[in-house]
PDBQT receptor file of N, H, CA, C and O in Angstrom, charges set to zero:
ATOM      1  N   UNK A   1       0.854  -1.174   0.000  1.00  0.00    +0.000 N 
ATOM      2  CA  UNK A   1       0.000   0.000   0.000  1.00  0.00    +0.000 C 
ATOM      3  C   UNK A   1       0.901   1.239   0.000  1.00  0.00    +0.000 C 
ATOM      4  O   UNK A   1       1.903   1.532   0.652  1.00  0.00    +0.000 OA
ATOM      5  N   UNK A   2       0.050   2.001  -1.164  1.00  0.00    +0.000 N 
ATOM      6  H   UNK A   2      -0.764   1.763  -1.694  1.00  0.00    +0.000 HD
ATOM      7  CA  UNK A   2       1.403   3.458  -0.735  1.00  0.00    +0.000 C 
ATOM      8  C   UNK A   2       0.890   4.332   0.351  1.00  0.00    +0.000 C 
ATOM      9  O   UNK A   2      -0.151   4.316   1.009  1.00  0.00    +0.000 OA
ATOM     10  N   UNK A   3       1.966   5.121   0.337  1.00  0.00    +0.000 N 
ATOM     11  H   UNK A   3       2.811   5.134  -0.197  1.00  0.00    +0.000 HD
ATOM     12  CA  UNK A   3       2.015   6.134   1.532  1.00  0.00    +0.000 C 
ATOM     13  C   UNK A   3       0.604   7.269   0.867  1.00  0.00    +0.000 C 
ATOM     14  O   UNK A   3      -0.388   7.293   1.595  1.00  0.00    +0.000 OA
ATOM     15  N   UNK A   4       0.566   7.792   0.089  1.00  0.00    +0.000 N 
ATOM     16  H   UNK A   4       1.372   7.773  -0.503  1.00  0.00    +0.000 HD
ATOM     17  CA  UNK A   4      -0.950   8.178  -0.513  1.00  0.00    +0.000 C 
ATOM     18  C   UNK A   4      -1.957   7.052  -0.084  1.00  0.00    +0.000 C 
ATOM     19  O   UNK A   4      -2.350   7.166   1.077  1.00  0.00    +0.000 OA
ATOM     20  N   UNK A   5      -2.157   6.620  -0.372  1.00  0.00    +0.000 N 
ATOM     21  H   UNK A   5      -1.837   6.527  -1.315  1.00  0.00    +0.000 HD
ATOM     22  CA  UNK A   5      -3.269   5.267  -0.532  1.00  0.00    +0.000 C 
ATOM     23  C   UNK A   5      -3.670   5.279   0.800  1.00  0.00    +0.000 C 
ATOM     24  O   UNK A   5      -4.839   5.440   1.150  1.00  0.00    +0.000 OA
ATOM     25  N   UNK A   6      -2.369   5.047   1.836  1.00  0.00    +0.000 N 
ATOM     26  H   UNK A   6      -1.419   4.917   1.552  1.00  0.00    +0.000 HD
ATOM     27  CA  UNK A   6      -2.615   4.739   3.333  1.00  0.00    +0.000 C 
ATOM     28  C   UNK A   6      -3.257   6.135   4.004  1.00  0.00    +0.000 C 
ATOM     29  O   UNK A   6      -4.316   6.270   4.616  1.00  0.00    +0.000 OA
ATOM     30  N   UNK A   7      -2.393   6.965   3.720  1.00  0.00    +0.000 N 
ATOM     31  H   UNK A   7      -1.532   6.855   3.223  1.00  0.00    +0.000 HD
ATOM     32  CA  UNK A   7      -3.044   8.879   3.890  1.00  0.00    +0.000 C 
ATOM     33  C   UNK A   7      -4.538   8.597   3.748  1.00  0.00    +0.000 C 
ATOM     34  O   UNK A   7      -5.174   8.606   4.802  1.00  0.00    +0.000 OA
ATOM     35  N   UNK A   8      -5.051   8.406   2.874  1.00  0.00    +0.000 N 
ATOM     36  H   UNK A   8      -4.534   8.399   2.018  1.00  0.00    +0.000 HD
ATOM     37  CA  UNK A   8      -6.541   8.594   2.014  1.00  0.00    +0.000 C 
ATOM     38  C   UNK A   8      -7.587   7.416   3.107  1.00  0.00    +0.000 C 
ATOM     39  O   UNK A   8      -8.662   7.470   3.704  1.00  0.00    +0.000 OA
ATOM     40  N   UNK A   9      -6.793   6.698   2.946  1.00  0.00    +0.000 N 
ATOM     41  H   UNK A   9      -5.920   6.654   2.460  1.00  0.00    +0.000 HD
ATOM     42  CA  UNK A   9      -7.913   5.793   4.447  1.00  0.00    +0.000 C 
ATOM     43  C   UNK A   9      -7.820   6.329   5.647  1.00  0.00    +0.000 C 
ATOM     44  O   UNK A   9      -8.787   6.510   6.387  1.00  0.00    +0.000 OA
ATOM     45  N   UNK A  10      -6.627   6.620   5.913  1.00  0.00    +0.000 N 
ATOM     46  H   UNK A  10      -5.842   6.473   5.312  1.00  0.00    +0.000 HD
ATOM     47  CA  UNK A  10      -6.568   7.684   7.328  1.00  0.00    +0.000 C 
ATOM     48  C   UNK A  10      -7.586   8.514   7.556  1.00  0.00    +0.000 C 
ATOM     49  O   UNK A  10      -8.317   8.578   8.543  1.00  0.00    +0.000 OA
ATOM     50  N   UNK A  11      -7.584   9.229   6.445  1.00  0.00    +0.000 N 
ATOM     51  H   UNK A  11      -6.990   9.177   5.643  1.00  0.00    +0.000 HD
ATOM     52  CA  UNK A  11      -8.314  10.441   6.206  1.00  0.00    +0.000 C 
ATOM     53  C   UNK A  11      -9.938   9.841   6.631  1.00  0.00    +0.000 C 
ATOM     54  O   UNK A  11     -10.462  10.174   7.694  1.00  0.00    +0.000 OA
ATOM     55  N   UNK A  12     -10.773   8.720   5.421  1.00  0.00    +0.000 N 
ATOM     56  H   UNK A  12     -10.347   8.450   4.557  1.00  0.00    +0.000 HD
ATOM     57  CA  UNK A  12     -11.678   8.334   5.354  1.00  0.00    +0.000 C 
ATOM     58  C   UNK A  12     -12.173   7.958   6.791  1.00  0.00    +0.000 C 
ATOM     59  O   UNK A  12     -13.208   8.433   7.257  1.00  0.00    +0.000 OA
ATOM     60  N   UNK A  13     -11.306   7.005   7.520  1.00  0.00    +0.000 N 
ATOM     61  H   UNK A  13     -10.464   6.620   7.141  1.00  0.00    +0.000 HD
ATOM     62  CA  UNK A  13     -11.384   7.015   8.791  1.00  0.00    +0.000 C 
ATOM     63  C   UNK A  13     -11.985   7.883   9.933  1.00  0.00    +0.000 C 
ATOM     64  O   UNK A  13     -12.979   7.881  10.659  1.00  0.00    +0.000 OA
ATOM     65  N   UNK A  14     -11.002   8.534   9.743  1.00  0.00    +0.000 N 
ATOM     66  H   UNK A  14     -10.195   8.536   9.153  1.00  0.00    +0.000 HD
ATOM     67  CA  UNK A  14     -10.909   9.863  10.696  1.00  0.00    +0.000 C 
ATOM     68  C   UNK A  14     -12.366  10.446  10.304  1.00  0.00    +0.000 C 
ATOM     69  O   UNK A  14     -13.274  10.132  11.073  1.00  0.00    +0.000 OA
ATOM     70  N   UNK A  15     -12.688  11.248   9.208  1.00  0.00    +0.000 N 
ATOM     71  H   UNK A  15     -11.950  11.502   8.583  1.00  0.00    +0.000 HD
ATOM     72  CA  UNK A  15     -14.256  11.478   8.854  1.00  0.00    +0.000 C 
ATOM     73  C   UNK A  15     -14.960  10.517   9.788  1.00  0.00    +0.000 C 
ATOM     74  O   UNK A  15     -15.369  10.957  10.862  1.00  0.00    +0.000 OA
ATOM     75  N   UNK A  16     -15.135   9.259   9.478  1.00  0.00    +0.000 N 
ATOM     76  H   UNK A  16     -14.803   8.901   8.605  1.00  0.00    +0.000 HD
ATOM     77  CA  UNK A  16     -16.081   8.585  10.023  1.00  0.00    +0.000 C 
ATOM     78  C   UNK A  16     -16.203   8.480  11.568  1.00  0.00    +0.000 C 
ATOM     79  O   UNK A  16     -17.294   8.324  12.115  1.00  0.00    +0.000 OA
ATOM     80  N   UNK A  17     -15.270   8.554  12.105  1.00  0.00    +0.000 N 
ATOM     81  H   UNK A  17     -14.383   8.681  11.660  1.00  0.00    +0.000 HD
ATOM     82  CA  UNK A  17     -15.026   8.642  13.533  1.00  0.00    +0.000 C 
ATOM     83  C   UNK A  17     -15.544  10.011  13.962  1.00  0.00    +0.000 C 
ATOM     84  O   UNK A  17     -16.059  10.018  15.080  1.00  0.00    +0.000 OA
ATOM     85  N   UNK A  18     -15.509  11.356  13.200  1.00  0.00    +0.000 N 
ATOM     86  H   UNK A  18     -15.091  11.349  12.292  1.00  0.00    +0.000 HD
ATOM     87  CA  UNK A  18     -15.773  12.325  13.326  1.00  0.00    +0.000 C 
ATOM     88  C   UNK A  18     -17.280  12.458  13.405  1.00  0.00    +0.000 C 
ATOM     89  O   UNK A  18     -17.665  13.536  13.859  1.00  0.00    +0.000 OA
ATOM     90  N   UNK A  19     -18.345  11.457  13.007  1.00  0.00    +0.000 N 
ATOM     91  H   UNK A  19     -18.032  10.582  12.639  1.00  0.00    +0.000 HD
ATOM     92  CA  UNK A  19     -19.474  11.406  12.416  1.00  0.00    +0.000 C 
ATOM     93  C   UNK A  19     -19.819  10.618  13.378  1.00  0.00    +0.000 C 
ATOM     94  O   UNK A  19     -20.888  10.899  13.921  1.00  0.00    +0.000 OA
ATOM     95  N   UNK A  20     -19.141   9.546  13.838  1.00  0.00    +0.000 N 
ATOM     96  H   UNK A  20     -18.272   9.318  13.398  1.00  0.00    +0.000 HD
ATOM     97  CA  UNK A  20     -19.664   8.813  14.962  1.00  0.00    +0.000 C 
ATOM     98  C   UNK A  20     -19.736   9.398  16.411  1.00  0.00    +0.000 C 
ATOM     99  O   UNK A  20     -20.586   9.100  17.250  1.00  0.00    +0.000 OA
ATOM    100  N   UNK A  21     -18.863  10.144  16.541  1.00  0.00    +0.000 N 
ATOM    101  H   UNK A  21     -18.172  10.386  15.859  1.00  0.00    +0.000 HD
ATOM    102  CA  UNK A  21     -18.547  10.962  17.774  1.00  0.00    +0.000 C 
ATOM    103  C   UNK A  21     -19.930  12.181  17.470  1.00  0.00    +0.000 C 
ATOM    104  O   UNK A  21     -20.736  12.130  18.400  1.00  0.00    +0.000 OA
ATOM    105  N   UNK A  22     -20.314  13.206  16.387  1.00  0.00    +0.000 N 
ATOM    106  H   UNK A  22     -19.659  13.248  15.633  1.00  0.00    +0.000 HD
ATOM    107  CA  UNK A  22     -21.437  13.314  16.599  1.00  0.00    +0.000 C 
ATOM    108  C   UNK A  22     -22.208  12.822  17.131  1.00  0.00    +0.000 C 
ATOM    109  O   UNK A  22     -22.657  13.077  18.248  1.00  0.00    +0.000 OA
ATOM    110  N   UNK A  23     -22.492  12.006  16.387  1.00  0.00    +0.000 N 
ATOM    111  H   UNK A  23     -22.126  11.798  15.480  1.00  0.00    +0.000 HD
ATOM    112  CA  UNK A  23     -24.209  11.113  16.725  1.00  0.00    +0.000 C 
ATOM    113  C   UNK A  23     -24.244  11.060  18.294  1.00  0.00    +0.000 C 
ATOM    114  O   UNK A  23     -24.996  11.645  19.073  1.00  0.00    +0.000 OA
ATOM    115  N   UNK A  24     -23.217  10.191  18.530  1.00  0.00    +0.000 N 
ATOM    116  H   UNK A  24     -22.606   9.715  17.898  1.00  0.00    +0.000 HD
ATOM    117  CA  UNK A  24     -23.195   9.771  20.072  1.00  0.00    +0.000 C 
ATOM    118  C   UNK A  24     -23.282  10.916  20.975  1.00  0.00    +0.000 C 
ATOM    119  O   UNK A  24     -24.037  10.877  21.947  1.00  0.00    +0.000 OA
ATOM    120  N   UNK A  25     -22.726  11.694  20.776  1.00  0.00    +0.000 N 
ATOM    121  H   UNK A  25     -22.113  11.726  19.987  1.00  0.00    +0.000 HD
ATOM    122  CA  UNK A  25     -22.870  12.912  21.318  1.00  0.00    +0.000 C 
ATOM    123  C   UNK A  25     -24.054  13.676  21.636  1.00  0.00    +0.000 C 
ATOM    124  O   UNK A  25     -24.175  14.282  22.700  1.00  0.00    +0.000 OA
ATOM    125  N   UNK A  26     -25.131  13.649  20.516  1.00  0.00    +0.000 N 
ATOM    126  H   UNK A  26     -25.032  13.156  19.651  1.00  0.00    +0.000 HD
ATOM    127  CA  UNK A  26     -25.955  14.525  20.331  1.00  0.00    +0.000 C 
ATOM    128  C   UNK A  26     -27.008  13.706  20.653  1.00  0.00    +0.000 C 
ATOM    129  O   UNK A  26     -28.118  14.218  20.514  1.00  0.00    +0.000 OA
ATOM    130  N   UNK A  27     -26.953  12.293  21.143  1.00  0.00    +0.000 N 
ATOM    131  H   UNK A  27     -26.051  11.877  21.257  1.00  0.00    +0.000 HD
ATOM    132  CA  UNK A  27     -28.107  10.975  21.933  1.00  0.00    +0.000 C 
ATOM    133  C   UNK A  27     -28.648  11.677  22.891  1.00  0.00    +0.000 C 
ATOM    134  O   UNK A  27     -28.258  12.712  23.431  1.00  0.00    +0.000 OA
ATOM    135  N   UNK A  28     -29.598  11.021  23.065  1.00  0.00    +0.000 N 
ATOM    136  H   UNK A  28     -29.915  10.180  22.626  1.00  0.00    +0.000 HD
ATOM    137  CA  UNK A  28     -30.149  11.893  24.515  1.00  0.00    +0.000 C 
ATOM    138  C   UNK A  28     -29.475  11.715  26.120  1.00  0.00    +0.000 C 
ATOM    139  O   UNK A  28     -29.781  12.312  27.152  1.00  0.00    +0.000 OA
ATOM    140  N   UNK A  29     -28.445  10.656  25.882  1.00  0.00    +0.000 N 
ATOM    141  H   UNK A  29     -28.196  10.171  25.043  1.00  0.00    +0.000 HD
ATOM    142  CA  UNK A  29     -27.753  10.173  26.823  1.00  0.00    +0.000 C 
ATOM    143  C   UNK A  29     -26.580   9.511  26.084  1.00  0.00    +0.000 C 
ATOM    144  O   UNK A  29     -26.640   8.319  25.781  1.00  0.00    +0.000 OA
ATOM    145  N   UNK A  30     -25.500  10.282  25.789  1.00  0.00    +0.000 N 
ATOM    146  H   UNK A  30     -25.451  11.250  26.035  1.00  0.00    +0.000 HD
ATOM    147  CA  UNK A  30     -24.460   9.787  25.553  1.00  0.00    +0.000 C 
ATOM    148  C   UNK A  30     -23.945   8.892  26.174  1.00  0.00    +0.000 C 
ATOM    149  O   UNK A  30     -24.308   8.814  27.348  1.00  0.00    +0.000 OA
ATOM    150  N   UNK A  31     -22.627   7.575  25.550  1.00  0.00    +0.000 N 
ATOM    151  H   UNK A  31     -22.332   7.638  24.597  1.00  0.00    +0.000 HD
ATOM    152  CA  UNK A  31     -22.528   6.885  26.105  1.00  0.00    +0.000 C 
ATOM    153  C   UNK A  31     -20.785   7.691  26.656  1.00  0.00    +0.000 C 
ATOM    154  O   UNK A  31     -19.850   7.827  25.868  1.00  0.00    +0.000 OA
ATOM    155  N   UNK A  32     -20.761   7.934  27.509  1.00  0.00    +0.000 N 
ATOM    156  H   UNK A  32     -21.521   7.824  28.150  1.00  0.00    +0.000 HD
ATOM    157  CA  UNK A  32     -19.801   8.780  27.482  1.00  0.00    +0.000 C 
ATOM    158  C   UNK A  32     -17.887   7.990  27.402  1.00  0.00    +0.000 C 
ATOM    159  O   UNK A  32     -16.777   8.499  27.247  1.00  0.00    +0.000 OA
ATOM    160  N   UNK A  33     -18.445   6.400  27.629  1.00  0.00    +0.000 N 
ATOM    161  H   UNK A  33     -19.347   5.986  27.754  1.00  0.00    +0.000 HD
ATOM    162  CA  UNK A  33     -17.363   5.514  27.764  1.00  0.00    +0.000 C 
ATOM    163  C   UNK A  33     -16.687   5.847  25.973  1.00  0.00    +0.000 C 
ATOM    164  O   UNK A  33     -15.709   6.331  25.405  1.00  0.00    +0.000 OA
ATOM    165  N   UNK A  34     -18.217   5.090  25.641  1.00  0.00    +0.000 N 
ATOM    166  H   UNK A  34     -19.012   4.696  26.103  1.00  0.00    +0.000 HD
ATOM    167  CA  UNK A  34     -17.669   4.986  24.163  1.00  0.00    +0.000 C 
ATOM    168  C   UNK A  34     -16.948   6.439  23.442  1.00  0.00    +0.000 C 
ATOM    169  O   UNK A  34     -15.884   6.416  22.822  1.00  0.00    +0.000 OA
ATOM    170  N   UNK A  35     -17.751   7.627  23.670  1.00  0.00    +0.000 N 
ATOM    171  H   UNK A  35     -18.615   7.646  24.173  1.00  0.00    +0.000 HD
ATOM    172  CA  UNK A  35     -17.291   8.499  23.256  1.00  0.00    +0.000 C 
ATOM    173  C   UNK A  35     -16.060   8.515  23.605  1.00  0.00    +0.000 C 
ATOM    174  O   UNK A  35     -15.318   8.827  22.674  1.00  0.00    +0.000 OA
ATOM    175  N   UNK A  36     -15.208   8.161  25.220  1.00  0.00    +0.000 N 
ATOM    176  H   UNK A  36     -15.811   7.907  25.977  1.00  0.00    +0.000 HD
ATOM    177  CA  UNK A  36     -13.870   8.475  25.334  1.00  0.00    +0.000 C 
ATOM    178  C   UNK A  36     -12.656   7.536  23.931  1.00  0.00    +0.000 C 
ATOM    179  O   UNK A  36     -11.697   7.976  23.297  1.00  0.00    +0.000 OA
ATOM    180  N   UNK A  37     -13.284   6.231  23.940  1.00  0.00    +0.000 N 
ATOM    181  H   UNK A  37     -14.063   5.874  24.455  1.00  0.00    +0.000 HD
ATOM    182  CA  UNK A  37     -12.893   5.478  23.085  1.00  0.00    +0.000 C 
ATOM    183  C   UNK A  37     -12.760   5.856  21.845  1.00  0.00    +0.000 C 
ATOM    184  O   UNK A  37     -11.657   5.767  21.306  1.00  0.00    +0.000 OA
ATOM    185  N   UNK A  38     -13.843   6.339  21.179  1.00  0.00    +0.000 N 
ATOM    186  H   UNK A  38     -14.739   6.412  21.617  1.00  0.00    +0.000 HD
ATOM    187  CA  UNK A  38     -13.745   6.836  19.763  1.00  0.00    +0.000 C 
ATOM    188  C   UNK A  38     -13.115   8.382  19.423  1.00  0.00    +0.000 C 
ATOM    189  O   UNK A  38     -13.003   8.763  18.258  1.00  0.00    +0.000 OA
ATOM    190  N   UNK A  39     -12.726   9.208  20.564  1.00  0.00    +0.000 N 
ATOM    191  H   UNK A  39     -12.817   8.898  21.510  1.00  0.00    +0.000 HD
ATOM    192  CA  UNK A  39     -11.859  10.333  20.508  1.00  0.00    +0.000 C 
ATOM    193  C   UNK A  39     -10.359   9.811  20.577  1.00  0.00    +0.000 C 
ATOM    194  O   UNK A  39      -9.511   9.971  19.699  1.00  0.00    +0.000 OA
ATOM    195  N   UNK A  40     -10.221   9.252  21.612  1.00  0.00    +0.000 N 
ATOM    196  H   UNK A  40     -10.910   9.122  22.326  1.00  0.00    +0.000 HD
ATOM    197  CA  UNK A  40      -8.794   8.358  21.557  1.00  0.00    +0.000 C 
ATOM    198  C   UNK A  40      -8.736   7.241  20.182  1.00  0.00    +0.000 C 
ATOM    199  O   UNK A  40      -7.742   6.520  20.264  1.00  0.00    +0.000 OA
ATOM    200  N   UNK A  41      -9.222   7.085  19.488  1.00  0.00    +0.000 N 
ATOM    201  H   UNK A  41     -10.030   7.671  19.422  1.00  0.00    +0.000 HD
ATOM    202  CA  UNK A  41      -9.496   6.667  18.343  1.00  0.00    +0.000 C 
ATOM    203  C   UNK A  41      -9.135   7.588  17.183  1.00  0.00    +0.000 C 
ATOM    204  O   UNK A  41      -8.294   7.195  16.374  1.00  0.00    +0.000 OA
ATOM    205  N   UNK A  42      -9.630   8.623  17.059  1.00  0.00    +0.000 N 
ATOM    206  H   UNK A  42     -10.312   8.942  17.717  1.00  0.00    +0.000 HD
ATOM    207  CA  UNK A  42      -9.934   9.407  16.191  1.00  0.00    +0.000 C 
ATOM    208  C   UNK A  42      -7.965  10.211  16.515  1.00  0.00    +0.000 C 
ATOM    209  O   UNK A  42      -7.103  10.218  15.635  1.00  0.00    +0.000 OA
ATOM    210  N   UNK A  43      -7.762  10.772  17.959  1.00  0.00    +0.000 N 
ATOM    211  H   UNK A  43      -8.462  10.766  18.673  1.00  0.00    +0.000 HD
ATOM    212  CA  UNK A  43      -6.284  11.484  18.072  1.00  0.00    +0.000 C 
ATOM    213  C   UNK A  43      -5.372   9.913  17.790  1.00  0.00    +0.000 C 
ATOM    214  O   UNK A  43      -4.869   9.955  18.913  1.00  0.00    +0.000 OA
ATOM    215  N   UNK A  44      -4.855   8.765  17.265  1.00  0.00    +0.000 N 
ATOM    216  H   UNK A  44      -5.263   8.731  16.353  1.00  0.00    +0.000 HD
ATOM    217  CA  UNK A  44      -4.329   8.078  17.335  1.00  0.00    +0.000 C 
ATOM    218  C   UNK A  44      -4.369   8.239  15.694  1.00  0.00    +0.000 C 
ATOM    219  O   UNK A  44      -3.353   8.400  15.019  1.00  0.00    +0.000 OA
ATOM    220  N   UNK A  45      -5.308   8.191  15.321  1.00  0.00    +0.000 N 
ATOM    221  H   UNK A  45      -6.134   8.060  15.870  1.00  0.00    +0.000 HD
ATOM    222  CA  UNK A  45      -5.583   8.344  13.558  1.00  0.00    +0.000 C 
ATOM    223  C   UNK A  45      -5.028   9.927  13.139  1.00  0.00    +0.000 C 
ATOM    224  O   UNK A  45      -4.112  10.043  12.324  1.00  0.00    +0.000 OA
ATOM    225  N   UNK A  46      -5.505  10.815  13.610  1.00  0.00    +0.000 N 
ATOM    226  H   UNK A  46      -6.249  10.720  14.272  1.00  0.00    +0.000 HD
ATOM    227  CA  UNK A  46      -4.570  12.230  13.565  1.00  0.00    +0.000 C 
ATOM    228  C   UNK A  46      -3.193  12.080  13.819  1.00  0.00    +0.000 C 
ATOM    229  O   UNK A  46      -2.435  12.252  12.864  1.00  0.00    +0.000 OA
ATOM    230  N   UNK A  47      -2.772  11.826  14.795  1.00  0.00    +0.000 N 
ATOM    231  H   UNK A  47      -3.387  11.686  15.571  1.00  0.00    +0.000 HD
ATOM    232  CA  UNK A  47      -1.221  11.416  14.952  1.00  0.00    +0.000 C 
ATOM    233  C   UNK A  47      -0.403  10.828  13.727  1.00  0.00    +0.000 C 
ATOM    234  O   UNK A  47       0.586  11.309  13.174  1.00  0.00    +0.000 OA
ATOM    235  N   UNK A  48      -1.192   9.476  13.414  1.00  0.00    +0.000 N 
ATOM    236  H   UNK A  48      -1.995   9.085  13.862  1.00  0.00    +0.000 HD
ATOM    237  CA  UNK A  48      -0.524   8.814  12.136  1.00  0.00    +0.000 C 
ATOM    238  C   UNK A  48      -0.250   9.454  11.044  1.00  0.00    +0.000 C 
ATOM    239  O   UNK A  48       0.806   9.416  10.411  1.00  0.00    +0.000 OA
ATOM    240  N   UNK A  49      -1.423  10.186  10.761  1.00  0.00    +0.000 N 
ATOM    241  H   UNK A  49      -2.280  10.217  11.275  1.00  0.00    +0.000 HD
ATOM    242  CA  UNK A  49      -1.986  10.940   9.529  1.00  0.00    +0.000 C 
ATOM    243  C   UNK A  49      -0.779  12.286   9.802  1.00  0.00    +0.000 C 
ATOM    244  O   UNK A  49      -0.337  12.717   8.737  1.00  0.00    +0.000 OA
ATOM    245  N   UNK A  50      -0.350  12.808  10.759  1.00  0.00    +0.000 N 
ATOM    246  H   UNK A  50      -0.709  12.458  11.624  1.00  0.00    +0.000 HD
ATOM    247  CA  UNK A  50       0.638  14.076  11.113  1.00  0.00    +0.000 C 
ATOM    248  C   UNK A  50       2.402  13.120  10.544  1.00  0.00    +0.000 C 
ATOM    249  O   UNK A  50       3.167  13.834   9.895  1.00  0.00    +0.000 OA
ATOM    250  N   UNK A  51       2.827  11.794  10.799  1.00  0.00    +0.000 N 
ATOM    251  H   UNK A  51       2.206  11.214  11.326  1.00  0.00    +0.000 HD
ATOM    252  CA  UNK A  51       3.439  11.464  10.873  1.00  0.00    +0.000 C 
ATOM    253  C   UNK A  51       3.956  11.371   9.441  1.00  0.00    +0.000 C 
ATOM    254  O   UNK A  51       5.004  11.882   9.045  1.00  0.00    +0.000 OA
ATOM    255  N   UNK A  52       2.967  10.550   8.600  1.00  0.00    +0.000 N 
ATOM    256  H   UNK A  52       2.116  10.135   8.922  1.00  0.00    +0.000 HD
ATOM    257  CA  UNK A  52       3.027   9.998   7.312  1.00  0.00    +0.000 C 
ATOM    258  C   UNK A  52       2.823  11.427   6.197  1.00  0.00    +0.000 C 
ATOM    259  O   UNK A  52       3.255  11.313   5.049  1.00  0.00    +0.000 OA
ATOM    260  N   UNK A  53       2.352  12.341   6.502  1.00  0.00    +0.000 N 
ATOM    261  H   UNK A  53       2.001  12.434   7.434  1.00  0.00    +0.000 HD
ATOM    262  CA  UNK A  53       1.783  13.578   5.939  1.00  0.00    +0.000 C 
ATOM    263  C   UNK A  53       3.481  13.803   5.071  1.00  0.00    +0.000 C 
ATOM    264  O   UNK A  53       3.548  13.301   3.949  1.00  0.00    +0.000 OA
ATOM    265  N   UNK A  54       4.525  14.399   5.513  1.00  0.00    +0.000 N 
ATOM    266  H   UNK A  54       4.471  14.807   6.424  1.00  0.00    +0.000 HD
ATOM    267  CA  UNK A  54       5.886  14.576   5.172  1.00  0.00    +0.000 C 
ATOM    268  C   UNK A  54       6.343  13.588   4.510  1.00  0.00    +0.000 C 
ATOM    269  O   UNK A  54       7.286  13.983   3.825  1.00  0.00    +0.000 OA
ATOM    270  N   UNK A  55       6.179  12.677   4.393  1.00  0.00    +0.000 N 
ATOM    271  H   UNK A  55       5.413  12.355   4.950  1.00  0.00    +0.000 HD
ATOM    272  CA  UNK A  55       7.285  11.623   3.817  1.00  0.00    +0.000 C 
ATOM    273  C   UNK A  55       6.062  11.528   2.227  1.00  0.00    +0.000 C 
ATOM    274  O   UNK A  55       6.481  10.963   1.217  1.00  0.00    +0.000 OA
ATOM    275  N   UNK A  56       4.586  12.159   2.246  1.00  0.00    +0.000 N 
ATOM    276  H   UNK A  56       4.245  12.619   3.066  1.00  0.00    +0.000 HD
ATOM    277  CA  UNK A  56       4.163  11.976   0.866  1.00  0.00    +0.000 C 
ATOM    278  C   UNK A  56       4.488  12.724   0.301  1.00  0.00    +0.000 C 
ATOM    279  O   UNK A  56       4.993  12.429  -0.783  1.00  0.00    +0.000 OA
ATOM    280  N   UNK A  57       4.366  14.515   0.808  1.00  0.00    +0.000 N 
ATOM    281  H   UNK A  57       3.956  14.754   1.689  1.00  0.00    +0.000 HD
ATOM    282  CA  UNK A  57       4.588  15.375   0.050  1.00  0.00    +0.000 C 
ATOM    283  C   UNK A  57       6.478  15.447  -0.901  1.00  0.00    +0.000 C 
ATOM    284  O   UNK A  57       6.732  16.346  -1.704  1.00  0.00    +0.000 OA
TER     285      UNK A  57
């Protein structure tokens, strides 16, 4: 897989995690566990995505 290719799922990822962390959020009772999970989710996917970013350009 290239370093683009891998970027671009990062990316896709990260969106979706971004979308999930809505929803959950905006429940009438968040689950607040999960939410910690899917933010620590989401900064672990940012991190990568900061790491790999330099070595595409």
């Amino acid at each position: 897989m290239s370093l683009n290719t891998r970027l671009d799922a990062l990316k896709e990822r990260h969106a979706s995690l971004e979308t999930r962390i809505f929803d959950e959020d905006h429940r009438p009772q968040p689950d607040t566990d999960a939410l910690m999970r899917l933010k620590l989710e989401k900064l672990r996917l940012k991190e990568e995505m900061e790491r790999i970013r330099p070595l595409v350009n």
